[in-house]
C-alpha positions in Angstrom: 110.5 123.2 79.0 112.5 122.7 82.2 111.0 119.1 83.7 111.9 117.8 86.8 111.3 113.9 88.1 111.1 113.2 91.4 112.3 109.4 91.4 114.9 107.7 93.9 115.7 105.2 90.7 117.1 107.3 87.3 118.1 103.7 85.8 114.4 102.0 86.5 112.5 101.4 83.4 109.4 104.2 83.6 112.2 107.0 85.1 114.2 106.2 81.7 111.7 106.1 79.4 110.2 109.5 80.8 113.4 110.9 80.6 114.4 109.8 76.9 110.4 110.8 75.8 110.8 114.1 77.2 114.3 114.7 75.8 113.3 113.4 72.2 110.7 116.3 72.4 113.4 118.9 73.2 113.1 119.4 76.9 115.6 119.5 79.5 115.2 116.9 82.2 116.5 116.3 85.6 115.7 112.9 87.7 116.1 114.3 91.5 115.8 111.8 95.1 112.8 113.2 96.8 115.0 112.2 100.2 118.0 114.0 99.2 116.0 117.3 98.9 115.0 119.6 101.8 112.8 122.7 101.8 112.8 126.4 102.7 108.9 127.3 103.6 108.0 130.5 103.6 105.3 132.6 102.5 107.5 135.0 100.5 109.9 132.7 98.3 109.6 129.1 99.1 112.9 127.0 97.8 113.9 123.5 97.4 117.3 122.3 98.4 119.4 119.5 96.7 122.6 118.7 96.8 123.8 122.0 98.0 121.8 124.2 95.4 118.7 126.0 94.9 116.3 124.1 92.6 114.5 126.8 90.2 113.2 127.4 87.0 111.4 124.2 86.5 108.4 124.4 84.6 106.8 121.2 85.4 107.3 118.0 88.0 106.5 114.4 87.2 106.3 112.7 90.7 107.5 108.9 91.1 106.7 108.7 94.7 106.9 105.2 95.9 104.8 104.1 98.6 107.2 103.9 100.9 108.3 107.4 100.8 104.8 108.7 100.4 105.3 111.0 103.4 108.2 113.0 102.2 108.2 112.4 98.7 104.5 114.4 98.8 106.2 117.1 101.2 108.6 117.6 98.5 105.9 117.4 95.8 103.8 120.3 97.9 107.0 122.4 97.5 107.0 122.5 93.8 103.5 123.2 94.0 104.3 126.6 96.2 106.6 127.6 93.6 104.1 127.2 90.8 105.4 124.3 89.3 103.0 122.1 87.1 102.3 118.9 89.3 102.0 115.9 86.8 99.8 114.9 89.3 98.8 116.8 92.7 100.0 116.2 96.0 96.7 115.5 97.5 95.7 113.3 95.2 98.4 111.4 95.4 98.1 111.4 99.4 94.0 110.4 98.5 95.1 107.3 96.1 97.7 106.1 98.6 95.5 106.0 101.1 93.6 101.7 100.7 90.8 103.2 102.7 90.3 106.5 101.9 89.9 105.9 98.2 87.1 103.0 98.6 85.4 105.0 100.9 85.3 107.9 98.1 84.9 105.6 95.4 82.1 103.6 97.0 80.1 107.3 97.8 80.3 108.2 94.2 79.0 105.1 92.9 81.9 103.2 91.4 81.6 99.0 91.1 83.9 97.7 94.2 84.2 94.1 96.0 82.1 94.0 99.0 84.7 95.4 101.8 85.2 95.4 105.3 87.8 97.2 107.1 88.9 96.5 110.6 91.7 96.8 113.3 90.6 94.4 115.9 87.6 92.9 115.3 85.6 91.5 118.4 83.5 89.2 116.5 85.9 88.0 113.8 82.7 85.6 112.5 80.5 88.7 111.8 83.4 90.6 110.1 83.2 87.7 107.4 79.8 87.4 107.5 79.3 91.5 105.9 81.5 90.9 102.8 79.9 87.6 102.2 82.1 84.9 103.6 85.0 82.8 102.8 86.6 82.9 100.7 87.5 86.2 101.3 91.0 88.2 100.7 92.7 89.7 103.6 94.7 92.8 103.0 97.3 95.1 104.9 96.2 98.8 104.8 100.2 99.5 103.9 100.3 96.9 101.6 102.1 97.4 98.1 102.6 94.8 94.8 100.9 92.3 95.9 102.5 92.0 99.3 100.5 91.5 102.5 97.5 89.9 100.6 96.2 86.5 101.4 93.6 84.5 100.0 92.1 82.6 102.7 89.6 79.9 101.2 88.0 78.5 104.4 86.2 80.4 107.3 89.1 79.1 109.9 91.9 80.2 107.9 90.3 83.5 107.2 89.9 83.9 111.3 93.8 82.8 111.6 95.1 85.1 109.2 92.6 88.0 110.4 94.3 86.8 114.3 98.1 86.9 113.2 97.6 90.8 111.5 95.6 91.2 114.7 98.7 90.3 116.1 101.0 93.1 114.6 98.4 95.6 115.1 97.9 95.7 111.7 94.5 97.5 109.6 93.1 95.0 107.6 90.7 95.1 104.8 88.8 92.2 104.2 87.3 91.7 100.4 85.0 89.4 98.7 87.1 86.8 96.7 86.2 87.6 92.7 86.4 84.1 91.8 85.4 84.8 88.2 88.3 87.1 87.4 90.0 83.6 87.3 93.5 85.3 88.8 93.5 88.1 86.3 93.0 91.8 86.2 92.9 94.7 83.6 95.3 97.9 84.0 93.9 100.9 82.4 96.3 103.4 81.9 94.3 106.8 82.2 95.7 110.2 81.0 93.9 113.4 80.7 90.9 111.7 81.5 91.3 109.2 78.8 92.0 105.3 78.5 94.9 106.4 76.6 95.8 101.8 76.7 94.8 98.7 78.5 96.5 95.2 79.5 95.3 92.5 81.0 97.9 91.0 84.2 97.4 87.3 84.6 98.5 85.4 87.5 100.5 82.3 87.1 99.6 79.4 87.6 98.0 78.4 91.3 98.7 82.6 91.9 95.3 84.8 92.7 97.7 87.9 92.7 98.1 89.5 89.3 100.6 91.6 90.0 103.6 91.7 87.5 106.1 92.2 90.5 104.5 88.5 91.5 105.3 86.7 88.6 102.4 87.5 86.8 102.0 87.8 82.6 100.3 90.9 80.4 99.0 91.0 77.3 97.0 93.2 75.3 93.1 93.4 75.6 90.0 95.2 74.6 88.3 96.8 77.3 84.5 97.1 77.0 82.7 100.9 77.0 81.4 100.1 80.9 85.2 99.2 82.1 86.5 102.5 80.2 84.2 104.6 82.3 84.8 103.0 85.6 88.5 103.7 85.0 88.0 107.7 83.8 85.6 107.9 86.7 87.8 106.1 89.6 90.8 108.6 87.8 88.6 112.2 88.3 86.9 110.7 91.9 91.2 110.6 92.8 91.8 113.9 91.4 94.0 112.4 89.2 95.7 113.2 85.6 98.0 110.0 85.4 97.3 107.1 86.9 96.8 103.2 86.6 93.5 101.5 87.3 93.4 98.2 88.2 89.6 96.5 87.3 88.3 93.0 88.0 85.6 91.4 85.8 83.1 90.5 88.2 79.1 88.9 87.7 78.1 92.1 88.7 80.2 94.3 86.2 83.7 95.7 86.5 84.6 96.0 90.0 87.7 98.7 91.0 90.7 96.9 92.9 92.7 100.3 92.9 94.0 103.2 91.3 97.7 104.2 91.2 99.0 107.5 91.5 102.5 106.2 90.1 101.4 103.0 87.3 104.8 101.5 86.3 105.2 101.4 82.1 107.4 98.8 81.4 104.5 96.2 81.0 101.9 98.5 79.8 104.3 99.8 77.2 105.5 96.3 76.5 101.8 95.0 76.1 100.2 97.2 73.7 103.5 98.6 71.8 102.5 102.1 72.6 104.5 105.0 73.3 103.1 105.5 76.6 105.9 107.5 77.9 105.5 110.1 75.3 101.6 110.6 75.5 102.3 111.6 79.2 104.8 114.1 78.2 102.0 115.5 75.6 99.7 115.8 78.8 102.6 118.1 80.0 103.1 120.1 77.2 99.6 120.9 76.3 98.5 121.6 80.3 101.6 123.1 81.8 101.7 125.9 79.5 98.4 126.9 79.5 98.7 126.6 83.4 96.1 124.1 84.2 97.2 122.5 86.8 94.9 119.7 87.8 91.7 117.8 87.5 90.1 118.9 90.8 88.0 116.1 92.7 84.4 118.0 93.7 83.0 117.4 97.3 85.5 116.7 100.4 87.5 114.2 101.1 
């Protein structure tokens, strides 16, 4: 097979191990810049550019679309799709995962655990905003936040209503979440393929840190997930619409609880964690689903 990955960094960890697990397995891979690329759309014989040449004859497309090119990079991602290129995952899912709101919203109506939530842009009555997701402490975040960035803990009602008042400020969507105290700073990452929790990892923050994020100096390990956790993660994955992805589960007092789920999970930790070959099971999705042309788990319903 002819695979394409759409990543702006060949030498990153997950890009290289995607490359080496699909060339151990005999395919032929090329990492491509989404940005560098640009598109002939037509109904009759749609093309990608790069570099100066037509792209063709790929048989599949593993997108590593960072949030920051989500936009474009999804653009690019449609394009493939036009040309009847296997999506590892599809554009529209990807948009529906990217999008903080969006995916609670669809989440919440299908039944999934979350933290209480409120979303707003500029609230008039900053004391009743607090008041619906149960009061301080709470945990403010930017809509357009990534890795942990633009999310505050604020422990006391007047630092919640100064926070909420400086993104106010910037004209910034906010989402503001019950704080899951029990979790004690640490979440689980299930890694969800084909509709399975293919590994797990629990990310704990250091010390003083609420954040678990890896990129924030937080720790994994490995962990075993209970029965209820593995089901919130392989529903959360086919609510998104997605094959791959990485979902990120608090232990609350009320069950599992769903933080997010990642259209483009990183592997280095997962694959450091639990010793698995994480890169390779993906390419095994590929093989057995691009060939038979299946190209996607399809969310039911709108949105």
């Amino acid at each position: 097979m002819k695979i394409a990955i759409l990543s702006r960094g060949p030498k990153l960890y997950s890009t290289r191990r995607l490359v080496e697990a699909a060339e151990e397995r005999g395919h032929e891979v090329r990492v491509i810049d989404a940005l560098r690329c640009y598109m002939n759309i037509n109904s009759v014989n749609p093309e990608i550019h790069y570099k100066g040449e037509i792209l063709d004859g790929f048989d599949a497309v593993i997108p590593r679309i960072g949030a920051s090119i989500t936009f474009y990079g999804t653009a690019v991602l449609r394009q493939f799709e036009m040309m009847n290129v296997f999506p590892l995952n599809e554009s529209v899912a990807i948009s529906r995962s990217r999008d903080k709101l969006r995916s609670l919203q669809l989440l919440s109506r299908k039944g999934v655990g979350l933290p209480v939530t409120g979303f707003a842009h500029s609230p008039d009555d900053i004391d009743d905003l607090l008041k619906t997701v149960g009061g301080a402490p709470v945990v403010i975040k930017l809509l357009e936040g990534t890795q942990g960035v633009g999310v505050v803990l604020a422990e006391t009602k007047s630092a919640a209503s100064s926070v909420i008042q400086a993104f106010n400020g910037l004209k910034a969507n906010i989402l503001v979440q019950e704080f899951i105290k029990e979790a004690g700073g640490a979440d689980i990452r299930c890694f969800v393929v084909g509709g399975k929790v293919i590994a797990a990892m629990k990310r704990q923050g250091k010390e003083g840190e609420f954040r678990s994020n890896l990129h924030q100096g937080g720790s994994a390990s490995l962990i075993k997930i209970t029965a209820a956790e593995r089901a919130t993660a392989v529903n959360a994955a086919k609510i998104m619409g997605l094959n791959v992805c990485g979902v990120d589960i608090l232990r609350s007092n009320h069950g599992p609880v769903v933080m997010e789920v990642n259209s483009s999970p990183g592997l280095e930790g997962i694959e450091k964690a639990t010793a698995k070959n994480i890169a390779g099971m993906v390419i095994e999705f590929i093989e057995k689903n691009a060939t038979k042309g299946v190209n996607r788990t399809r969310t039911k319903g709108k949105g």
